[in-house]
GUPA-970332 format. One line per 5 residues: their letters; for each residue x, z, y of C-alpha. Coordinates in steps of 0.1 Angstrom, whole numbers. Layout:
<dodos>
a	X,Z,Y ~ ...;
</dodos>
This chain:
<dodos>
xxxxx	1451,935,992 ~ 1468,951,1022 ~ 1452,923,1046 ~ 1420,928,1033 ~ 1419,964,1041;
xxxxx	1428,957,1072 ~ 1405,936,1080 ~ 1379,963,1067 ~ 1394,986,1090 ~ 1394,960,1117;
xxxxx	1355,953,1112 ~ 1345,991,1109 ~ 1362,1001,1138 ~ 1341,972,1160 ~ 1310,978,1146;
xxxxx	1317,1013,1153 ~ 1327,1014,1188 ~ 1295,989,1196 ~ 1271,1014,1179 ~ 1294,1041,1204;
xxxxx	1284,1011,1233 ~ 1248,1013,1223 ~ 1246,1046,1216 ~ 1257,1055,1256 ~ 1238,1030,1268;
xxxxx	1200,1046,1256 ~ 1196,1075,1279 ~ 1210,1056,1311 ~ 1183,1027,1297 ~ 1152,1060,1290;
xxxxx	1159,1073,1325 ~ 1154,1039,1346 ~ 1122,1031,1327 ~ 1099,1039,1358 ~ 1069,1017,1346;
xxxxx	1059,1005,1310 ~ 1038,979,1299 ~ 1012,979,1273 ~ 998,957,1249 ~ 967,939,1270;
xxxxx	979,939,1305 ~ 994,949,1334 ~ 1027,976,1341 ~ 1021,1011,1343 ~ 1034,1038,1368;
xxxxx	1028,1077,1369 ~ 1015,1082,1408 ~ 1035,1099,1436 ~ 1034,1139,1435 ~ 1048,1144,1467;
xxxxx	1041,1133,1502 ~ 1072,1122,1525 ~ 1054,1135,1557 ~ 1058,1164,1549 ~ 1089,1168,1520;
xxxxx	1114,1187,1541 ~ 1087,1217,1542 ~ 1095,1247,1518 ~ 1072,1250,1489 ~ 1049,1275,1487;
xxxxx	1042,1299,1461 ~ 1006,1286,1468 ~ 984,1268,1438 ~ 954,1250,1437 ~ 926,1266,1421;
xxxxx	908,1243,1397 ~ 891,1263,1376 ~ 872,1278,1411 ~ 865,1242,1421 ~ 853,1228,1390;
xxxxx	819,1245,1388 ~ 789,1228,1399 ~ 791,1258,1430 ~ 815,1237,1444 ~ 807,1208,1441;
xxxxx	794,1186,1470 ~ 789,1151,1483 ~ 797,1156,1519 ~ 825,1177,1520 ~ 854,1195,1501;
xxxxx	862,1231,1490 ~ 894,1238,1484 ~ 908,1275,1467 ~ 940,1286,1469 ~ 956,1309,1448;
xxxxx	984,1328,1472 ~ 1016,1343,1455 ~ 1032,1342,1485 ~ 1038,1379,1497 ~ 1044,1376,1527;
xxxxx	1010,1348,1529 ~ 993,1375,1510 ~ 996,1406,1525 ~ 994,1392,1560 ~ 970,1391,1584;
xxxxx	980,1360,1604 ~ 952,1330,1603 ~ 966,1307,1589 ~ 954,1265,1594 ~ 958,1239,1567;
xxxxx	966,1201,1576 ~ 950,1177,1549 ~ 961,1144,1542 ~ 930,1132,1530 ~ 933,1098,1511;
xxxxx	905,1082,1491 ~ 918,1062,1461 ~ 898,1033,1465 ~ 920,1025,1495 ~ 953,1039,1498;
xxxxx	962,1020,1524 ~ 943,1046,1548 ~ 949,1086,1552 ~ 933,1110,1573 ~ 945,1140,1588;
xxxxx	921,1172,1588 ~ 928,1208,1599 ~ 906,1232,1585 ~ 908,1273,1591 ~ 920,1289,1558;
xxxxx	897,1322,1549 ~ 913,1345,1523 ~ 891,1364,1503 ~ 904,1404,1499 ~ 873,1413,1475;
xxxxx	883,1388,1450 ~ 925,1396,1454 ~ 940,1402,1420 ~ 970,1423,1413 ~ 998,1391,1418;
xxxxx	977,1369,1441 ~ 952,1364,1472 ~ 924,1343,1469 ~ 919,1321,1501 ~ 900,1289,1504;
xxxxx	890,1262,1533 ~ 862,1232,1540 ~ 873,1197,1544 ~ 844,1183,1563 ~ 834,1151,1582;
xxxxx	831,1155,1621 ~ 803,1145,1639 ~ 792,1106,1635 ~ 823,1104,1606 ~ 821,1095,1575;
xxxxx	856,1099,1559 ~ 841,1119,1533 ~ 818,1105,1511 ~ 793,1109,1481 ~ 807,1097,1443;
xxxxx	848,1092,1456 ~ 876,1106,1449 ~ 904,1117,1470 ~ 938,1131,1473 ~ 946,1158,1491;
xxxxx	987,1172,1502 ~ 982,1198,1523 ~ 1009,1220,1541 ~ 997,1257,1558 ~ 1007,1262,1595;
xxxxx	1001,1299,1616 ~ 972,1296,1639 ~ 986,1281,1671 ~ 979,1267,1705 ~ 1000,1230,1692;
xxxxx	1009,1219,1657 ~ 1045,1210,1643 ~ 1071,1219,1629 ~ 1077,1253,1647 ~ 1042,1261,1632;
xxxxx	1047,1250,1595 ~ 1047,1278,1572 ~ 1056,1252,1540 ~ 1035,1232,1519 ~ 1012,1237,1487;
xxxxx	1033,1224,1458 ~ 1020,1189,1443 ~ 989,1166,1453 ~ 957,1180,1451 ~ 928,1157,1432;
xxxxx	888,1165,1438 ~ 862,1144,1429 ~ 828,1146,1453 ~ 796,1148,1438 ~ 757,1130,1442;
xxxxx	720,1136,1434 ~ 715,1120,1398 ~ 723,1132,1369 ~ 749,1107,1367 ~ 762,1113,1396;
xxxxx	765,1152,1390 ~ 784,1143,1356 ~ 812,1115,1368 ~ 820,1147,1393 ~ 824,1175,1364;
xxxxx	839,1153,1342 ~ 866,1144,1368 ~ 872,1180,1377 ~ 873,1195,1345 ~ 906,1165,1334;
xxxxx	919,1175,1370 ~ 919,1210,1361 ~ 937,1197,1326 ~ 966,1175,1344 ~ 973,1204,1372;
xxxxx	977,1232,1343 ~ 1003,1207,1329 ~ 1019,1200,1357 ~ 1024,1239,1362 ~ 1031,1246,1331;
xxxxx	1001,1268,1332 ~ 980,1273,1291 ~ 957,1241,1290 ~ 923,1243,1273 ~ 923,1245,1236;
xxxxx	894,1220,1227 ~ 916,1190,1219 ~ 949,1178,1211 ~ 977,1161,1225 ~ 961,1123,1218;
xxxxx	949,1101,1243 ~ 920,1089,1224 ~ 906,1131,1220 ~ 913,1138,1255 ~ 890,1110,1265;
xxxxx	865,1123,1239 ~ 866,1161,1254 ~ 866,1154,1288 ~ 829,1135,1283 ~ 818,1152,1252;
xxxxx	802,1182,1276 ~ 779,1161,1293 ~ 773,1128,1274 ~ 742,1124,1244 ~ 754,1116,1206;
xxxxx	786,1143,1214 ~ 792,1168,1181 ~ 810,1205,1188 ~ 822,1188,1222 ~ 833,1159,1219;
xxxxx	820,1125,1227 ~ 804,1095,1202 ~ 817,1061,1221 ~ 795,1044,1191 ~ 766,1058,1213;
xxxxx	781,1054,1248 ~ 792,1018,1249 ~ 775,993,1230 ~ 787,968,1253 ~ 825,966,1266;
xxxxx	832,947,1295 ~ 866,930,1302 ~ 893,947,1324 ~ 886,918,1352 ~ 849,930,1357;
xxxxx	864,962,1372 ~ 870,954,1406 ~ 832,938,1408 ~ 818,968,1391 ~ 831,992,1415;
xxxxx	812,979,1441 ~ 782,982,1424 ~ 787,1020,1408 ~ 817,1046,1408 ~ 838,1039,1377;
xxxxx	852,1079,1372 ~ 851,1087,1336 ~ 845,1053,1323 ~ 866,1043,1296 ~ 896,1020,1288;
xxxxx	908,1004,1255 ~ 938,987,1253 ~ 961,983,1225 ~ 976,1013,1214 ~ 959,1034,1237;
xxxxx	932,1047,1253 ~ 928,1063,1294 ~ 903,1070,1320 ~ 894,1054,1348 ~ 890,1074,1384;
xxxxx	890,1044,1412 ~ 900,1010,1418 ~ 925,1010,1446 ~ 917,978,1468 ~ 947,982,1488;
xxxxx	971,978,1459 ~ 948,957,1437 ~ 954,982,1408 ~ 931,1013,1392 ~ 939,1049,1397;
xxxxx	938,1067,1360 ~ 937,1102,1339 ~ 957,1099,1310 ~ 963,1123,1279 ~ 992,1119,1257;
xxxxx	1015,1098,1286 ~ 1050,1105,1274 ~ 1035,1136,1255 ~ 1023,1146,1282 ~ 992,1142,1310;
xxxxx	992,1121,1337 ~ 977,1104,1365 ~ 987,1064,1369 ~ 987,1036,1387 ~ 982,1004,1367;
xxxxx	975,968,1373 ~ 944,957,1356 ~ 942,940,1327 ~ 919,908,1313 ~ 919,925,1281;
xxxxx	908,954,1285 ~ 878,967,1272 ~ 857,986,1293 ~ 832,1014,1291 ~ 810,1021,1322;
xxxxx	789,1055,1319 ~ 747,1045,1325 ~ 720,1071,1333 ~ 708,1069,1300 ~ 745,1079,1281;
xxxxx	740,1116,1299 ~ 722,1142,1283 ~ 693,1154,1302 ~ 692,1193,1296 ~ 732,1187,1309;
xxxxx	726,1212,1338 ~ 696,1235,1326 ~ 703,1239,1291 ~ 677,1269,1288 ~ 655,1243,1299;
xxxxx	651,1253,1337 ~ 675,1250,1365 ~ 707,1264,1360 ~ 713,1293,1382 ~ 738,1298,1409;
xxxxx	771,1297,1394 ~ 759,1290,1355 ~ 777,1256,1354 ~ 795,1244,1325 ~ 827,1252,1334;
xxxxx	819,1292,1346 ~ 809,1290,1307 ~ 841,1281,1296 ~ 856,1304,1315 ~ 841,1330,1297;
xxxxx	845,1316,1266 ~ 808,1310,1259 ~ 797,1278,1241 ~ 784,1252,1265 ~ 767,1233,1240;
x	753,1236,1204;
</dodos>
């Protein structure tokens, strides 16, 4: 009897200390995981938030402001508009002219950044009680074209005092975080891709800050997809899209790369097993597609991910956007009436 309790003992106490093994061994295994892999293809990574250029520069109490840039007042084919929203006191209640250097990358080709410096203007009328208001252009110079109609590009930008040379004796720090626009087009279409872009760019930065998101959809990637098209695309009910009427035809995951040199590919959707995402560019540098995803570790993000076969795709026509979109009193919408200025102040965009 006394051997077989020891035994007991003997076998509780191993499978005990190699549960303790295991148990040590999760968080060391959670916190290397840098990429996942889905069902359907491909490895998936979050994409880089900071740029090593320029790293060693103090952070500025400086945001982006998305929910300036998203309406249709901003929006342009040629060039860029960037707001800042300036919590820096010193920034704020100076008047020094300040210069900001862009890193200007478009996501179909990563391989290939530009540097711009563009005059930063602050607007005193619009200063609030905690911040400044300032914004610049990012434009193309004469005969260039780094700045194009239907992309969409990346932005890090750092702020420098006006100055006769530019380094590091002139840096003031940098603007916390990357910076995503989309540019827009003339069609409909066109018009759409961009507001659909902005308004999930506006969603991902409020995250990433911390900052109250919008309250028309819950933490699923499936209803982010949904609410980020439902404002603009026909067959949508209180906001959110109908894919039944979108995409009666899916294409496959390898028809991508094809695809995008036929049309952009910002907004379409993705299937795979398990989950659901946005597309925003095919990167033919890295041979993988830039993404906007809800519900990424609880969370939103944008990715990097090689493509899959088996994906399904669906690619956003003419005909899948509703019409009255931009005029929905039936004439053009006025200066500044865009969809997102609506939901700003909390009136109903649609029926």
């Amino acid at each position: 009897m006394q051997s077989r309790v020891c035994i007991c003992v003997l076998l509780l106490s191993s499978c005990l200390l190699m549960f303790s093994d295991e148990a040590r061994a999760w968080p060391f295994r959670l916190r290397s995981n840098t990429s996942r892999t889905y069902g359907g293809g491909g490895s998936v990574g979050v994409a880089p938030k900071s740029d090593p250029d320029s790293a060693e520069y103090r952070s500025l109490r400086v945001y982006f402001g998305y929910d300036q840039a998203k309406t249709l007042d901003a929006a342009f084919a040629d060039r860029i508009r960037v707001f800042l929203r300036v919590r820096e006191e010193p920034l704020a209640d100076s008047r020094e002219d300040l210069v900001a250097e862009v890193k200007l990358t478009d996501l179909s080709n990563s391989a290939t950044s530009h540097v711009k410096w563009c005059p930063v203007s602050f607007d005193r009328n619009a200063a609030q009680q905690s911040e400044q208001l300032a914004t610049f252009e990012v434009a193309n110079a004469m005969d260039e074209a780094v700045i194009q109609p239907q992309k969409v590009y990346r932005l890090f930008v750092t702020l420098h005092r006006k100055s006769a040379e530019y380094g590091k004796d002139s840096v003031v720090g940098r603007v916390p975080g990357p910076y995503y626009v989309a540019t827009s087009g003339g069609t409909l279409l066109q018009k759409a891709r961009q507001q659909i872009a902005m308004r999930t760019f506006r969603e991902w930065y409020c995250t990433e800050r911390g900052w109250p998101r919008d309250g028309g959809y819950r933490m699923d990637c499936h209803a982010y997809y949904l609410w980020a098209t439902g404002s603009h695309t026909v067959g949508a009910n209180r906001g959110q899209a109908n894919l039944g009427r979108l995409f009666r035809v899916f294409r496959s995951g390898s028809e991508i790369r094809h695809l995008t040199r036929e049309a952009p590919i910002h907004g379409d959707y993705v299937r795979i097993p398990g989950h659901t995402f946005m597309l925003l560019a095919y990167d033919e540098h890295l041979g993988k597609v830039w993404t906007m995803e809800g519900n990424f570790g609880s969370s939103i993000e944008i990715a990097l991910r090689s493509v899959g076969s088996g994906w399904q795709v669906g690619h956003l026509e003419d005909e899948d956007i509703r019409p009255e979109v931009f005029q929905d009193d039936g004439s053009a919408a006025a200066p500044g009436d865009s969809l997102a200025l609506r939901e700003l102040t909390g009136q109903l965009a649609l029926p």
